[in-house]
C-alpha positions in Angstrom: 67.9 77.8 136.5 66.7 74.6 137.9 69.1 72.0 139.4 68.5 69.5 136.4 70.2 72.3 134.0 73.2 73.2 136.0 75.0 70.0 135.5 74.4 70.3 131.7 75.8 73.9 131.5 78.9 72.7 133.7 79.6 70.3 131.0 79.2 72.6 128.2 81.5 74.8 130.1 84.1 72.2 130.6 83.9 71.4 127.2 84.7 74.6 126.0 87.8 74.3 127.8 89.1 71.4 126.3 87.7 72.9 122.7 90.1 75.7 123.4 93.0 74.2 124.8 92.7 71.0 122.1 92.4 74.2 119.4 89.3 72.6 118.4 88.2 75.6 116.5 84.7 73.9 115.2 83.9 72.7 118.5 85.0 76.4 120.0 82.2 78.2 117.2 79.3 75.6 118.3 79.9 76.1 121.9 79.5 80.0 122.0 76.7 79.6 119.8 74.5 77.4 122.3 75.0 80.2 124.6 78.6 78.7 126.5 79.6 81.6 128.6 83.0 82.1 127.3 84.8 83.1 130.9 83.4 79.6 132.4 86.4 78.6 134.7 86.9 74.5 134.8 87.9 72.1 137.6 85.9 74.5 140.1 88.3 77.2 138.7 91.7 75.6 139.0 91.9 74.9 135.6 91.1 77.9 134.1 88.9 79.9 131.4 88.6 78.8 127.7 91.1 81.8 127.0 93.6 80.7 129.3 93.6 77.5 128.1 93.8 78.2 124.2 96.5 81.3 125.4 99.2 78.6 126.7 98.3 76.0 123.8 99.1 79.4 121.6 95.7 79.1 119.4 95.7 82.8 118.0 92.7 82.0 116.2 90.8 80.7 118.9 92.5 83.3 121.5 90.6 86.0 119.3 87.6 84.1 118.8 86.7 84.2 122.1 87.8 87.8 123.0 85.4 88.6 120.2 82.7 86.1 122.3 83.5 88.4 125.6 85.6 86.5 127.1 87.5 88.5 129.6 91.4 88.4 129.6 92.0 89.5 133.3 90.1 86.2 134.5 92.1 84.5 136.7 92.2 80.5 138.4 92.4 80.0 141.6 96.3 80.2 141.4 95.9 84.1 140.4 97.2 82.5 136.5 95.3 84.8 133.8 95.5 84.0 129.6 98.8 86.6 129.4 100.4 84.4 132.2 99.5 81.0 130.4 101.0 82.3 127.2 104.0 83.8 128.9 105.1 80.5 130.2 104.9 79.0 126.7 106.3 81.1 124.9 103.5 82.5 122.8 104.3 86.2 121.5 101.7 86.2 118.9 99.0 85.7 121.9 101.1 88.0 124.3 100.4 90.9 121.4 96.8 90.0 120.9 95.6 89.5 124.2 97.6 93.2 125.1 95.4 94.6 122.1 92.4 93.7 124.2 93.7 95.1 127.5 95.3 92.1 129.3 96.5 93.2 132.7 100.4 93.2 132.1 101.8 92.9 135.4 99.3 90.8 137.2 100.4 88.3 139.6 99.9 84.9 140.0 99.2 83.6 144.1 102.0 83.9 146.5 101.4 79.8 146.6 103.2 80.3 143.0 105.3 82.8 143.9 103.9 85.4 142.8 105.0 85.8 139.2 104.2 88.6 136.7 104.2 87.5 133.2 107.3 88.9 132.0 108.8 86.4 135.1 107.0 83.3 133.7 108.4 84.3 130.1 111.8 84.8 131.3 111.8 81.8 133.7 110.9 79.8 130.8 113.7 81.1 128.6 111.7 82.5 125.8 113.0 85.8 124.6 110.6 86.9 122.0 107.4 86.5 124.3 109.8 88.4 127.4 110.3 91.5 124.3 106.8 91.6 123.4 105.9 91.7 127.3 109.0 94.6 127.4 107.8 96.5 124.5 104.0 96.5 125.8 105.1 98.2 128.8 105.7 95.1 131.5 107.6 96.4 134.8 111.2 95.3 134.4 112.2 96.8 137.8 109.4 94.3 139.7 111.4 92.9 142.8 108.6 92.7 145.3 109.4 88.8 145.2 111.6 86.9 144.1 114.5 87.6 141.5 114.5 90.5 139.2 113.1 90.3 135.5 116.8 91.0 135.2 118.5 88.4 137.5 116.0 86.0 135.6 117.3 87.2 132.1 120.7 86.6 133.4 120.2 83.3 135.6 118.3 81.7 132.3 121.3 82.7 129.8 119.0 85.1 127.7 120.2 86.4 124.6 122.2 89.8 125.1 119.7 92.0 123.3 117.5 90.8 125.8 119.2 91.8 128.9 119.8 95.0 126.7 116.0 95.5 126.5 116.0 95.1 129.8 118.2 97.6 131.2 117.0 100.1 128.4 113.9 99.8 129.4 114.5 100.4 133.5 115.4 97.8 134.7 117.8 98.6 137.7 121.4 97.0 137.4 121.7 97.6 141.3 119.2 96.1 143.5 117.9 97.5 147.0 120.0 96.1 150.0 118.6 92.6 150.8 116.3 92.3 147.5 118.9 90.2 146.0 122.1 89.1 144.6 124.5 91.4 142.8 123.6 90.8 139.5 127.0 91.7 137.9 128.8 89.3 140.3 126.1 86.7 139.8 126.8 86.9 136.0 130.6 86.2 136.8 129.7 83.3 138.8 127.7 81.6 136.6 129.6 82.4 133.4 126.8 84.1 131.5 129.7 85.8 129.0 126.9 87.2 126.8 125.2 89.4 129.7 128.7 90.5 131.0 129.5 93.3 128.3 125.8 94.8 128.8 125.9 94.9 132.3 129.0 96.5 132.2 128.2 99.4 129.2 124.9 100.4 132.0 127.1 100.2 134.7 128.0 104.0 135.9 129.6 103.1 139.4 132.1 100.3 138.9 135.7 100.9 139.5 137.6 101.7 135.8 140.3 99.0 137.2 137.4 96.7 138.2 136.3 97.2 134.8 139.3 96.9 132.5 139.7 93.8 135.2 136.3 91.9 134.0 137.1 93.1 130.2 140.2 91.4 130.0 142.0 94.3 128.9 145.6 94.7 130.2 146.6 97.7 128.1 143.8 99.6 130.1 144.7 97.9 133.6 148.9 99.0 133.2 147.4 102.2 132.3 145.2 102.8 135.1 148.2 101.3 137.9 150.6 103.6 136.1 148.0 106.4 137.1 147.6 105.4 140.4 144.9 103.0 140.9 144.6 101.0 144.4 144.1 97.2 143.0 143.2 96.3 146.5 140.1 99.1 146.4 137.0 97.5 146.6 134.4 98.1 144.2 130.6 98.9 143.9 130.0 95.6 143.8 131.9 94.4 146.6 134.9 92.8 144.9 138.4 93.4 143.5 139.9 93.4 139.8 142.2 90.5 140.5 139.3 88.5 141.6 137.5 89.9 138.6 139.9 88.9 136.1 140.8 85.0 137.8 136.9 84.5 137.9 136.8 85.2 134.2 140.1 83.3 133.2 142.3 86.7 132.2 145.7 85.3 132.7 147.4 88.3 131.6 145.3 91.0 133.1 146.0 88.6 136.7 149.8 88.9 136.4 149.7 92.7 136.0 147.4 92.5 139.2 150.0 90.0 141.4 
C-alpha cells in the first residue's frame, strides 16, 4: 500500500463509522462493498469500530449487517469499550441478544481509567432493566465485585424494578458481600429507601435475625410473638444492626413501640 492510498482508506474507514452510528444503512452496504474493512477503529481507535458505534445508536439492522461483513464483536477502543458495552449503556436489548448470537464476550471489561465495568454494570448503571435481563439470561456474572459496586448494589443504588434484583439474586448474585468489597446491601437499601428491593432481599436472606426481620417488615403480630418467645431486641444482627433501628429507619410506628 503506498502512502498516497492510506489516507484514502482512513477516510473510508471513518466513514463507515459515522454510516453506522448515523444508521446510514445505504451508505453502510456501499462501504463494505468497496472493500471497507468492517473492524476499522476511528479517532486512532478512541472512537471505536463501525459495530460499536451502530451497537450504542441500537441499529439492529446495521449491527447484523456488519457481523455478516466480519466484523468482530470483541473489538475493543482504547478505553477497553466493545459493541455489547456500547449497547449496554443505552439500553439496547435487541443488540445485546444479537451481538450474544455471534459470540460477544459477556463479561469483558472496559479500562480501569473507566472503572472497569462489565456490561451488565453499564446496563444497570444506566437504569435499563431489559438490556441488564438480557445480559442475566445470557449468562453475565452477577456476583462480579473485583471493582467497584456489585451488579447487585447497582440494581439496588439505581432503584431497579423488583423482578430485576430478583433475577439477580436467582441468578447468583451474593446478597452478602466479602469483608471490605462493599456496603451491606440490605442496610444500603434501608438507607436509601429502595422499598421495592426490600421484600427480595429479605425472601434470599437466610441469616437475618426473625426479630430483625419482622422488624424491617413492619409486622408487629410477628415481633410480640417473637419477644413473648424470648427474643433479645438488643441482639445484633447479620447485618450489623437492631430491629428497633430497623423498624424507625423504615417508619414502622407500631412495630417501634413494641421495641421501646
Amino acid at each position: 500500500m503506498t502512502e498516497e492510498q492510506q489516507p484514502g482508506l482512513e477516510a473510508r474507514g471513518e466513514a463507515l463509522v459515522h454510516a453506522a452510528r448515523e444508521g446510514d444503512a445505504n451508505a453502510v452496504e456501499r462501504l463494505l462493498a468497496e472493500g471497507v474493512d468492517a473492524n476499522h477503529l476511528a479517532g486512532q481507535g478512541w472512537d471505536g469500530s463501525p459495530l460499536q458505534a451502530a451497537a450504542g445508536a441500537g441499529y439492529a439492522t446495521i449491527v447484523a449487517r456488519l457481523l455478516g461483513a466480519g466484523a468482530d464483536p470483541a473489538v475493543a477502543d482504547r478505553l477497553g469499550t466493545t459493541p455489547l458495552h456500547a449497547a449496554a449503556y443505552e439500553g439496547h436489548a435487541a443488540v445485546i441478544r444479537i451481538l450474544l448470537a455471534h459470540g460477544a464476550p459477556i463479561d469483558a471489561r472496559t479500562s480501569p481509567e473507566t472503572q472497569s465495568l462489565t456490561p451488565l454494570m453499564r446496563a444497570l448503571s444506566g437504569g435499563h432493566g431489559e438490556a441488564a435481563l438480557a445480559l442475566i439470561e445470557g449468562g453475565a456474572d452477577v456476583a462480579a465485585t473485583e471493582s467497584g459496586p456489585s451488579p447487585l448494589a447497582l440494581a439496588i443504588r439505581h432503584a431497579a424494578d423488583p423482578a430485576l434484583v430478583e433475577a439477580l439474586l436467582s441468578h447468583g448474585a451474593p446478597l452478602y458481600l466479602p469483608e471490605g468489597t462493599g456496603a451491606d446491601l440490605l442496610r444500603w437499601a434501608v438507607e436509601i429507601a429502595n422499598a421495592g428491593a426490600i421484600p427480595v432481599l429479605l425472601a434470599h436472606d437466610d441469616r437475618i435475625d426473625p426479630l430483625s426481620r419482622a422488624a424491617l417488615e413492619g409486622d408487629p403480630g410477628a415481633v410480640e410473638a417473637l419477644l413473648a418467645g424470648g427474643a433479645n431486641p438488643n441482639q445484633q444482627d447479620s447485618h450489623g444492626g437492631y430491629p428497633l433501628a430497623w423498624a424507625a429507619a423504615r417508619g414502622h410506628e407500631a412495630v417501634v413501640e413494641l421495641l421501646l
